[in-house]
C-alpha positions in Angstrom: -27.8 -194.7 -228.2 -29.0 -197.8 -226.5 -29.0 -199.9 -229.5 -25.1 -198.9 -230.7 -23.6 -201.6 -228.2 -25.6 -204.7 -229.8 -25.0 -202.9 -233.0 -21.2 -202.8 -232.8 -21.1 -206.0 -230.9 -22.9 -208.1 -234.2 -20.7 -205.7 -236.2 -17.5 -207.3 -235.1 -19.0 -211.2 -234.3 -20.1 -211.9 -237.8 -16.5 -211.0 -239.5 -15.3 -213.1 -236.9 -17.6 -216.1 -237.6 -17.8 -215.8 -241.0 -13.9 -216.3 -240.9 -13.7 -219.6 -238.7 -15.6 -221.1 -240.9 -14.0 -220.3 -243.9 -10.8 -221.8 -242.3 -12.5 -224.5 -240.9 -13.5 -225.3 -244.4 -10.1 -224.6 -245.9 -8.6 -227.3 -243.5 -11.2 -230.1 -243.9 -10.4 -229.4 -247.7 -6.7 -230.1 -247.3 -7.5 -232.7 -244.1 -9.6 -234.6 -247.4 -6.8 -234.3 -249.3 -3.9 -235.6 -247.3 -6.0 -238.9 -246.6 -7.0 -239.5 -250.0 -3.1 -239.6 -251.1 -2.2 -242.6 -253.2 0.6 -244.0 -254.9 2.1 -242.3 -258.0 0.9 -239.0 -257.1 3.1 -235.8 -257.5 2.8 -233.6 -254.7 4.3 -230.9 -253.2 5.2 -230.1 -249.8 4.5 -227.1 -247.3 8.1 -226.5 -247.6 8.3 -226.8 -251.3 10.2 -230.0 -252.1 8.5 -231.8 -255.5 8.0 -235.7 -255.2 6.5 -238.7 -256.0 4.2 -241.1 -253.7 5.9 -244.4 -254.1 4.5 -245.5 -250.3 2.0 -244.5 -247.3 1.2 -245.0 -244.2 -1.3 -244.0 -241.7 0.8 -241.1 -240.8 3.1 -240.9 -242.9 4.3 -240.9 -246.9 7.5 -241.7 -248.7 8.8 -239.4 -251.3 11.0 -240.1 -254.2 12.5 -236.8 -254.8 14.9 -237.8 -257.2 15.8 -241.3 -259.2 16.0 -244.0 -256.0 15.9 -241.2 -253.6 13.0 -241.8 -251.2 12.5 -239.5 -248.3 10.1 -240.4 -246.0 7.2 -236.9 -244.2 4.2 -236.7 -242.1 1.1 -236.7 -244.3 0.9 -233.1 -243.0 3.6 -231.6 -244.7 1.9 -232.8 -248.2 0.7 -229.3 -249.3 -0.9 -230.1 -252.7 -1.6 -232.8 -255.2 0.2 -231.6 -258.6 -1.9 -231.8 -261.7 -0.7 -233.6 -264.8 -0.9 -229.8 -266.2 1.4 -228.4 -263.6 3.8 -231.1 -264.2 4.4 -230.7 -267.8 4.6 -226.9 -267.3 7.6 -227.1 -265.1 9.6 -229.7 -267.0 12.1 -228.3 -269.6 12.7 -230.0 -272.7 16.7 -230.4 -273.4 16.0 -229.7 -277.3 19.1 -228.2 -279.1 18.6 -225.7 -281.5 20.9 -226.1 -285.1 21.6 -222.4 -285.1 22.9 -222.0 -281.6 26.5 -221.8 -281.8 27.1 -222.8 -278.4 28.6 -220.8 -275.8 30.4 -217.4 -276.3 33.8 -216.5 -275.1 33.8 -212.9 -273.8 37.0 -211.2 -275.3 40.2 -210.2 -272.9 38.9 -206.4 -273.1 35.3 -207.6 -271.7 36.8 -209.7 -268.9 38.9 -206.5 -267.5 35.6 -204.7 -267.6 33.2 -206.9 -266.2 36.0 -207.6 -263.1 36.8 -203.6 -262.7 32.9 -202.9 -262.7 32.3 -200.5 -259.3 
């Protein structure tokens, strides 16, 4: 019975140790990150805006998030560095098919439907 205290007490310390570290890790991790930000990387930010380094500063980073728009954030809203990968997964290529017909008119009947739907 004497030894349950220091037993539950290093029960519930190491969880709790073992999990600052981990986030003191994780923050070193993205702390590295934000300063080694350079120009012409695509990043995104913590509140999910995609754009382009095209200027830094010590504290903070202009954005282009569209052609000649430039927005300018802390270096602590920089979430992630995109990958070349990422980038190319997330773009759509604007290729026409021959066989698509375009688009389809829905007939008289179908708009009366679709507007009386419950």
């Amino acid at each position: 019975m004497e030894l349950l205290f220091p037993l539950l007490l290093v029960a519930l310390l190491v969880p709790m140790f073992l999990g600052v570290r981990r986030q003191k890790r994780e923050s070193e991790k993205v702390t590295t990150m934000q300063e080694s930000l350079k120009v012409g990387d695509q990043v995104t930010t913590t509140s999910g805006l995609y754009g382009t380094v095209v200027d830094l500063d010590d504290t903070t980073v202009d954005l282009e998030i569209a052609e000649d728009v430039i927005t300018t954030w802390l270096r602590a809203a920089v979430r992630d560095v995109r990958t070349a990968d990422e980038v190319t997964d997330e773009t759509v290529t604007d290729e026409t098919d021959e066989t698509d017909a375009g688009p389809v008119e829905e007939s008289a009947q179908q708009t009366e439907t679709r507007l009386t739907k419950d």
